[in-house]
TIDO-168630 format. One record per residue (C-alpha): residue number from 0; residue in one letter; chain; x, y, z. Coordinates in nm, 4 decimals. Layout:
! TIDO-168630
PT  num  residu  chaine  u  v  w
PT  NUM  a  A  X  Y  Z
...
***
This chain:
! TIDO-168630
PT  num  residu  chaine  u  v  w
PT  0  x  A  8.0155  0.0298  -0.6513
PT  1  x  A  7.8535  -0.1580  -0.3497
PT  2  x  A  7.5334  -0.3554  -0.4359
PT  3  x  A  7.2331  -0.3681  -0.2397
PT  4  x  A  7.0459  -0.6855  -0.1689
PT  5  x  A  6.7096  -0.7575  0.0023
PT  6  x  A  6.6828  -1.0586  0.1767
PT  7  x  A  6.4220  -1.3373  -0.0208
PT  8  x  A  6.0998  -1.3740  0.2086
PT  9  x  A  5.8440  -1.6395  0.1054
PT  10  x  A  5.5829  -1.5285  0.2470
PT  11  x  A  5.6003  -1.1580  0.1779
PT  12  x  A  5.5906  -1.3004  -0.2009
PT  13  x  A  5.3135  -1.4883  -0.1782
PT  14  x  A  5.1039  -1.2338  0.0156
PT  15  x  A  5.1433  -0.9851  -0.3183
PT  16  x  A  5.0814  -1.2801  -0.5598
PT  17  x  A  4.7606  -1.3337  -0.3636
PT  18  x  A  4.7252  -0.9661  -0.3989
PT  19  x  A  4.7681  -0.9445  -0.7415
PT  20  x  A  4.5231  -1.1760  -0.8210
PT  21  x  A  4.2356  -1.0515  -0.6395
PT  22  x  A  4.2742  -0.6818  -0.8161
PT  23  x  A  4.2657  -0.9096  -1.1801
PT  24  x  A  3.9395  -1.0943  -1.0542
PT  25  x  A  3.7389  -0.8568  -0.8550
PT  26  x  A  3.4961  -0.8879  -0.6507
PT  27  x  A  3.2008  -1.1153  -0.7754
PT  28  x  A  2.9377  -0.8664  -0.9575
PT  29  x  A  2.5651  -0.8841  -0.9004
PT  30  x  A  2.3415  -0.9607  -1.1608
PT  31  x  A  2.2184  -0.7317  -1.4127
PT  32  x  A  2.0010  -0.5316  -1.2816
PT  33  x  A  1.8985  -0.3353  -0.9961
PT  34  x  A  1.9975  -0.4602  -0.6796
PT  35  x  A  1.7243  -0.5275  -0.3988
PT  36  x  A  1.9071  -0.7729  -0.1845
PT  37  x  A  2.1166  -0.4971  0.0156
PT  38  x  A  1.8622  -0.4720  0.2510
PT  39  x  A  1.7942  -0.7970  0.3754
PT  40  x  A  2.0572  -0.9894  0.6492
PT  41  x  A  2.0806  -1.2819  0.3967
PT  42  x  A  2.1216  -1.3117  0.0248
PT  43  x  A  1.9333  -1.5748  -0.0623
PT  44  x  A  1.5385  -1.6515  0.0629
PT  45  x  A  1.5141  -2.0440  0.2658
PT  46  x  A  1.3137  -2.2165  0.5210
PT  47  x  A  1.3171  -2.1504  0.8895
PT  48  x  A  1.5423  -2.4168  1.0670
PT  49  x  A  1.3741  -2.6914  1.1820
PT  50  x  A  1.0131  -2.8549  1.2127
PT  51  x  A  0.7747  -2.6263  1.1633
PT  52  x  A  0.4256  -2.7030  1.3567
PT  53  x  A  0.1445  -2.5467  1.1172
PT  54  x  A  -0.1524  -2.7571  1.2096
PT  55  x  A  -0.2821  -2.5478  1.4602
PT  56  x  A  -0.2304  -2.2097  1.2771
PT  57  x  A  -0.5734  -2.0437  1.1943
PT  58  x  A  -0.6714  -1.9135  0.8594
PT  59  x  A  -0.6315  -1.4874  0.8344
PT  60  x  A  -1.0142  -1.3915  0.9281
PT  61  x  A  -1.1525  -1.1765  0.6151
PT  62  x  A  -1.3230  -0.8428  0.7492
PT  63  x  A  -1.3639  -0.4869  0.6076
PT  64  x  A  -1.0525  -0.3205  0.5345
PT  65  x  A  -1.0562  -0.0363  0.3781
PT  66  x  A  -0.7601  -0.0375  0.0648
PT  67  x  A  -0.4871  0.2305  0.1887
PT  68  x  A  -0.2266  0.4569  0.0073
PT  69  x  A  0.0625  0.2806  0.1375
PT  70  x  A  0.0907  -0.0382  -0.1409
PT  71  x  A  -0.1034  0.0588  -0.3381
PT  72  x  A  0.0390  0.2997  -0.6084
PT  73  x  A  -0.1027  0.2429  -0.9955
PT  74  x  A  0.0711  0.1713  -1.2148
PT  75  x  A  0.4206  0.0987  -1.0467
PT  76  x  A  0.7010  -0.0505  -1.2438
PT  77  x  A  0.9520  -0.3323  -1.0964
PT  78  x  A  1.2543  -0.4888  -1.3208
PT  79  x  A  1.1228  -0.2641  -1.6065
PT  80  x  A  0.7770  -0.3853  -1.6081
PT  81  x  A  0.4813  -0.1259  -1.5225
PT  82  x  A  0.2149  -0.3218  -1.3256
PT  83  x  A  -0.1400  -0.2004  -1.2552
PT  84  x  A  -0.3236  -0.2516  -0.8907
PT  85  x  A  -0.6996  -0.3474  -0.9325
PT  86  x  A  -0.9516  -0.0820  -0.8442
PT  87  x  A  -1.1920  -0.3341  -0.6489
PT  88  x  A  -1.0798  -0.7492  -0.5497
PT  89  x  A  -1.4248  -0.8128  -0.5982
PT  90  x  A  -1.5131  -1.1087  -0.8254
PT  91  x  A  -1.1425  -1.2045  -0.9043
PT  92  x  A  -1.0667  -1.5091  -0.9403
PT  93  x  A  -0.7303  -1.7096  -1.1179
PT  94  x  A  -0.5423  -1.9675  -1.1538
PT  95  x  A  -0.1357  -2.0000  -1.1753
PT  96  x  A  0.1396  -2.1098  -0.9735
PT  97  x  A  0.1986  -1.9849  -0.6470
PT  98  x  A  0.5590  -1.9972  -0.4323
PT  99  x  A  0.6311  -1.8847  -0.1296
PT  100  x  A  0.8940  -1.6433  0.0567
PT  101  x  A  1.0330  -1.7064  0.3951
PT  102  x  A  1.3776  -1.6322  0.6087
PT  103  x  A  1.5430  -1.3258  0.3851
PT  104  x  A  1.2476  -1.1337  0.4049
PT  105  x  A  1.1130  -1.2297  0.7616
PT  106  x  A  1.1128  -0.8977  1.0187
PT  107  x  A  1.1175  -0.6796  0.7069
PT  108  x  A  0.8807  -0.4047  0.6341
PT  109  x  A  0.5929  -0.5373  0.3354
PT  110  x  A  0.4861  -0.3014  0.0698
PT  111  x  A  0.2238  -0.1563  0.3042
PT  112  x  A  0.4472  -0.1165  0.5867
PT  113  x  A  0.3648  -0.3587  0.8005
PT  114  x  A  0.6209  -0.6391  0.8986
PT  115  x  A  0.6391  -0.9708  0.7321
PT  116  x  A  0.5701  -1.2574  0.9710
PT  117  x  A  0.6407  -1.6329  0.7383
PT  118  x  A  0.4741  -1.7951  1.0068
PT  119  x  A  0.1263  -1.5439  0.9682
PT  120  x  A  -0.1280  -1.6151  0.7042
PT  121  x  A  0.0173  -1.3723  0.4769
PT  122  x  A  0.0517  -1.2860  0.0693
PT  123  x  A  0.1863  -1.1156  -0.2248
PT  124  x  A  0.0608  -1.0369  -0.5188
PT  125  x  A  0.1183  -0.7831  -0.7485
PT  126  x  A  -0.2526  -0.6725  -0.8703
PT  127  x  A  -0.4651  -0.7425  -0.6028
PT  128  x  A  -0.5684  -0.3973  -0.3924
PT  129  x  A  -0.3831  -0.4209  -0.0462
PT  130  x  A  -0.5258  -0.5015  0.2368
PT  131  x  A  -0.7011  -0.8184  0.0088
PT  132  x  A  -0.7816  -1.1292  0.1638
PT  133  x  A  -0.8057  -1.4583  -0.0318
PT  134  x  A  -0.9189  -1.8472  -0.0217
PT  135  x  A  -0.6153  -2.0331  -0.2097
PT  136  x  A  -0.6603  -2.3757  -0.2899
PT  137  x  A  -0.3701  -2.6384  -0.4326
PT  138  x  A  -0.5282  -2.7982  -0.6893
PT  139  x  A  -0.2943  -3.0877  -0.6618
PT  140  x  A  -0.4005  -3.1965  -0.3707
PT  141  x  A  -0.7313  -2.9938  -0.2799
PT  142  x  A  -0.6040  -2.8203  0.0352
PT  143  x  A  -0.7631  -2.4441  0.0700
PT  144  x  A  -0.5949  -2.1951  0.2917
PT  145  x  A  -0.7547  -1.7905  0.3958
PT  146  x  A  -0.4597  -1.5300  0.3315
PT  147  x  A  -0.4178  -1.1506  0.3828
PT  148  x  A  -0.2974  -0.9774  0.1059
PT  149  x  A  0.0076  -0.7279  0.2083
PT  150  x  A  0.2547  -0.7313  -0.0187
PT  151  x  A  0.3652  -0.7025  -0.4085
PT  152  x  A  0.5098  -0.9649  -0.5827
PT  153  x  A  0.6149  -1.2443  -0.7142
PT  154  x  A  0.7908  -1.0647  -1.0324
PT  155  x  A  1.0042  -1.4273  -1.1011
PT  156  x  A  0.8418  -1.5844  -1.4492
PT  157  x  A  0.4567  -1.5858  -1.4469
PT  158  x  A  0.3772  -1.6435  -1.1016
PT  159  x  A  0.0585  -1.5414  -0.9619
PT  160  x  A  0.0987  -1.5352  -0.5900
PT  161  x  A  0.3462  -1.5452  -0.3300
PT  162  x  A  0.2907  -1.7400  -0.0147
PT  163  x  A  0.4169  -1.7124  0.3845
PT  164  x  A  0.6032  -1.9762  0.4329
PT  165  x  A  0.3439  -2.1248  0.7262
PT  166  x  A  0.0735  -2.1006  0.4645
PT  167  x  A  0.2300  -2.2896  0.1717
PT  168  x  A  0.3405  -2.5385  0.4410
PT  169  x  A  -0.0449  -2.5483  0.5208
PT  170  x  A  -0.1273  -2.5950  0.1383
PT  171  x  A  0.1153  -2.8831  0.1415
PT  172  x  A  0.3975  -2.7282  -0.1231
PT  173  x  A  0.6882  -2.5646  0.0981
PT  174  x  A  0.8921  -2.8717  -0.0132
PT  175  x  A  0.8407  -2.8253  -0.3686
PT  176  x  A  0.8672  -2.4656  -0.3894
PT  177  x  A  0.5522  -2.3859  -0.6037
PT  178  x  A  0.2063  -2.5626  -0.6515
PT  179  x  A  -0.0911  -2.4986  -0.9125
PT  180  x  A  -0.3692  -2.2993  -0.7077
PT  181  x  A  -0.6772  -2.1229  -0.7480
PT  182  x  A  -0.7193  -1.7632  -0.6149
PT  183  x  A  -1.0502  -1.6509  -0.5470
PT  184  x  A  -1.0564  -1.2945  -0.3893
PT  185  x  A  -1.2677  -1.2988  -0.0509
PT  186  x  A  -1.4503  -0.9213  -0.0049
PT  187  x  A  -1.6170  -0.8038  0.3025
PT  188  x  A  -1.8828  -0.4919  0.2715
PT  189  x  A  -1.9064  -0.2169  0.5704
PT  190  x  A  -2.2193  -0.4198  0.6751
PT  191  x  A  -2.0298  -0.7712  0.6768
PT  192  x  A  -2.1953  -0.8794  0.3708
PT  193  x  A  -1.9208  -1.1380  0.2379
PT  194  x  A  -1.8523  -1.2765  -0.1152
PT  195  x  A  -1.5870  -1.5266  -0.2438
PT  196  x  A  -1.5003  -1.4602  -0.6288
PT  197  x  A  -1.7935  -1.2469  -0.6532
PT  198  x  A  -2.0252  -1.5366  -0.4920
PT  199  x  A  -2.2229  -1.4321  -0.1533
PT  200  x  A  -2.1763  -1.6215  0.0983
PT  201  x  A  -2.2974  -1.4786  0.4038
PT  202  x  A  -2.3438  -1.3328  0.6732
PT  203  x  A  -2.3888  -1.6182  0.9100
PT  204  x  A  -2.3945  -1.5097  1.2735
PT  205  x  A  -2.1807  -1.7011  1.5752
PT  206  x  A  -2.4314  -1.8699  1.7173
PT  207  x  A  -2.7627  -2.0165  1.6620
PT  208  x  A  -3.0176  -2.1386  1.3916
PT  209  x  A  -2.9255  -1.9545  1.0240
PT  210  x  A  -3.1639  -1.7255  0.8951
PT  211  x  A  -3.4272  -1.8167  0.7030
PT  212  x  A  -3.5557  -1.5565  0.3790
PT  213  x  A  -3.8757  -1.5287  0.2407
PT  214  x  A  -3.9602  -1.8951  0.3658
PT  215  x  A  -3.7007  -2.0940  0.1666
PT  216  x  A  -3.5659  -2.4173  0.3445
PT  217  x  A  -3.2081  -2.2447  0.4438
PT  218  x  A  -2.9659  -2.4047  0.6511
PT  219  x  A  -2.6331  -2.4046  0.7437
PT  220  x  A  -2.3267  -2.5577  0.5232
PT  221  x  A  -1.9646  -2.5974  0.5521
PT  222  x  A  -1.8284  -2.4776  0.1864
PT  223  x  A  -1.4532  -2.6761  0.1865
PT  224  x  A  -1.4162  -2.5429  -0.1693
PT  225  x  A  -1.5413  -2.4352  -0.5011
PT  226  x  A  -1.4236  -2.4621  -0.8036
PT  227  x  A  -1.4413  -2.4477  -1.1616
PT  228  x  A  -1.3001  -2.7694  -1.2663
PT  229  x  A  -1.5067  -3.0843  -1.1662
PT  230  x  A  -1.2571  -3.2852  -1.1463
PT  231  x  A  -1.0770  -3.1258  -0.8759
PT  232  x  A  -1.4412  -3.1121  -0.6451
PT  233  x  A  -1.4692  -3.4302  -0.7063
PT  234  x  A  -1.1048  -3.4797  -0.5678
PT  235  x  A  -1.1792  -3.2751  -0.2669
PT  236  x  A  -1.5451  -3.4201  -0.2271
PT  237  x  A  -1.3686  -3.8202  -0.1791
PT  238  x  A  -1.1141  -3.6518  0.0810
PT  239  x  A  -1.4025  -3.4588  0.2460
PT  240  x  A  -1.6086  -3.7864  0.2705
PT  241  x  A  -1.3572  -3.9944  0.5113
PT  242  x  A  -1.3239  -3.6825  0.7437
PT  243  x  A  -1.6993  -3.6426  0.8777
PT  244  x  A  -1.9710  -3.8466  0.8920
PT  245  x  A  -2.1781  -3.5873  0.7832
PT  246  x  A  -2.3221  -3.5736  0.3928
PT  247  x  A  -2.0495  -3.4014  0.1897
PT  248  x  A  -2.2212  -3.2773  -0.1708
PT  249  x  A  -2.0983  -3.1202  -0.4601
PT  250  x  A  -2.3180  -2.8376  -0.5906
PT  251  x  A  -2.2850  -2.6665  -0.9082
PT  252  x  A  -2.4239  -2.3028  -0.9747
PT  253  x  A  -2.4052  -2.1001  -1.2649
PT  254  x  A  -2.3142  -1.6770  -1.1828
PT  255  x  A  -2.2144  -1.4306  -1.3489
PT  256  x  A  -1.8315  -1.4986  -1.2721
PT  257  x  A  -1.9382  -1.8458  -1.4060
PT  258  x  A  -2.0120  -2.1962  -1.3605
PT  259  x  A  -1.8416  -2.2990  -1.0025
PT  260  x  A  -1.8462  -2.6725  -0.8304
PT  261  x  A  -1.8974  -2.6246  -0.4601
PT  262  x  A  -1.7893  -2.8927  -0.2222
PT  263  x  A  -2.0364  -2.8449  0.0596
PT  264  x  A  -2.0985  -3.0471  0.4050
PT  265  x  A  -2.4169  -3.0513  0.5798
PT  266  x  A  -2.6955  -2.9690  0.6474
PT  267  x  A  -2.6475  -2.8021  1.0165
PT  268  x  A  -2.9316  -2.6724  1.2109
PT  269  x  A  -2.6772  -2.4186  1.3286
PT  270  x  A  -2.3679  -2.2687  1.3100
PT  271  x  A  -2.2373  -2.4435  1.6491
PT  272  x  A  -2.3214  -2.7966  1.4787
PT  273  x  A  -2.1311  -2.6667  1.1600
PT  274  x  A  -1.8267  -2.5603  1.3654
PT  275  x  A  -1.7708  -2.8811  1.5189
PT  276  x  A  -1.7768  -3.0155  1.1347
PT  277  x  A  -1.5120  -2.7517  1.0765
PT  278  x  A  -1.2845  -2.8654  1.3217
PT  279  x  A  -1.2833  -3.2293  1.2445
PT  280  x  A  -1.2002  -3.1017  0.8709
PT  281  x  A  -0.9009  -2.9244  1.0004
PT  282  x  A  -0.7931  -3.1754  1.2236
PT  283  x  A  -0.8192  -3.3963  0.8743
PT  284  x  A  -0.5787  -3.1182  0.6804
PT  285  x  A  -0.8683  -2.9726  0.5204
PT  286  x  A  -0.8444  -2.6022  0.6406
PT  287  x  A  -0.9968  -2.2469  0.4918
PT  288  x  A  -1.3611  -2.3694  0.4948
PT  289  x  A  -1.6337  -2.1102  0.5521
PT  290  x  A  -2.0109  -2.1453  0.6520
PT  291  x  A  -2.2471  -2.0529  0.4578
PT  292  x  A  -2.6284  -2.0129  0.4332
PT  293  x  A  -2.8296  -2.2438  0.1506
PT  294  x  A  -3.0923  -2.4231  0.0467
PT  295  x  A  -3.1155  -2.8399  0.0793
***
């Protein structure tokens, strides 16, 4: 009886070892869970390459929006959760730690549609009626920033809002990865009547002397920030102070959202005096101020 041999070939051998092994391993599993990455061109979310210039990037400019369908679906549930959108932004106002997203979801459609740009004045959040906008302050540090609200999230942990990358570069956290911050909801009426966290402040027009009402001594102010710690106006007051030569003040009120600190600059005659004041603040890192009208 003749025997048969095959000839011994290394390589052939190794090739199904290799083979072999992969089919015991398989491929590495996602986490439990539903899957949202497949979507996006990279897996995990990361800076833009390079320096990022953000000192010249302007605050998103509140106006009336009305809120629209897309985005805003009550109650919606993510990861198992059920999560309810806000009828009205008006008079919100929280603190908790913001982060920020960037490169994995950059050129991808928000929850309203439109396209995320990290290097716009952008945010998500996952109660806050879309389109929102909203002054954000660091309280670490006392920076403010304005931000449009067009997107849902963060659902990591207890997170409160989610920042463009340009904007938490602006609030002076990108390197961290998340700050402590105040959200105050800015709202904007049909008529342009404007409130921060339920607090008027406005209108004030472009140019020229502020209105006066029913004879009160009104003039102009640049708010930097209110708050409703002391400490942190204080903070923001000392920073304020070695920007302008102009008298910086904290004022405290009492509303019905509660007691707030305001850090305030001025008096101005006018608005165009007050916008110079503005853009030594900014030059200073002290962005996301707003004029306002009120008393001396």
């Amino acid at each position: 009886m003749n025997t048969i041999t095959f000839p011994y070939r290394p390589t052939l051998l190794l090739t199904l070892l290799l083979v072999l092994a992969g089919c015991a391993t398989g491929p590495e599993r996602p986490p439990a869970g539903p899957d949202h990455s497949s979507r996006y061109t990279i897996s995990q979310d990361r800076a833009p390459s390079g320096s990022v210039d953000v000192s010249r990037l302007e605050d998103a400019v509140p106006r009336y929006e009305p809120y629209r369908t897309a985005g805003n679906k009550s109650p919606y549930t993510v990861w198992g959760k059920q999560y309810t959108v806000m009828a009205s932004a008006d008079g919100y106002l929280q603190r908790g730690t913001a982060s920020w997203y960037g490169e994995k979801f950059h050129g991808h459609k928000t929850s309203n549609g439109e396209i995320f740009d990290m290097y716009t004045m952008t945010a998500a959040h996952k109660n806050l009626p879309i389109p929102s906008y909203a002054r954000v302050t660091n309280l670490e540090n006392g920076r403010s920033v304005v931000v449009r609200v067009n997107d849902r999230g963060p659902f990591h942990g207890d997170r409160l809002i989610d920042l463009s990358y340009a904007a938490a570069k602006k609030l002076g956290y990108h390197n961290k990865g998340t700050a402590t911050v105040e959200v105050a909801a800015i709202t904007v009426t049909p008529d342009g009547r404007m409130t921060v966290a339920g607090e008027p402040v406005g209108p004030v027009g472009p140019a020229g002397d502020a209105p006066a009402a029913g004879g009160t001594n009104h003039s102009v102010f640049v708010q930097v920030g209110s708050f409703t710690a002391a400490a942190a106006a204080h903070t923001l007051s000392a920073q304020t102070r070695t920007l302008v030569s102009s008298k910086v003040r904290v004022k405290t009120v009492d509303t019905d959202a509660g007691r707030f600190h305001r850090v305030q600059v001025g008096p101005f005659a006018n608005t165009v005096e007050a916008a110079r004041a503005q853009q030594q603040l900014e030059k200073g890192g002290v962005a996301g101020s707003i004029l306002l009208t009120d008393t001396h």
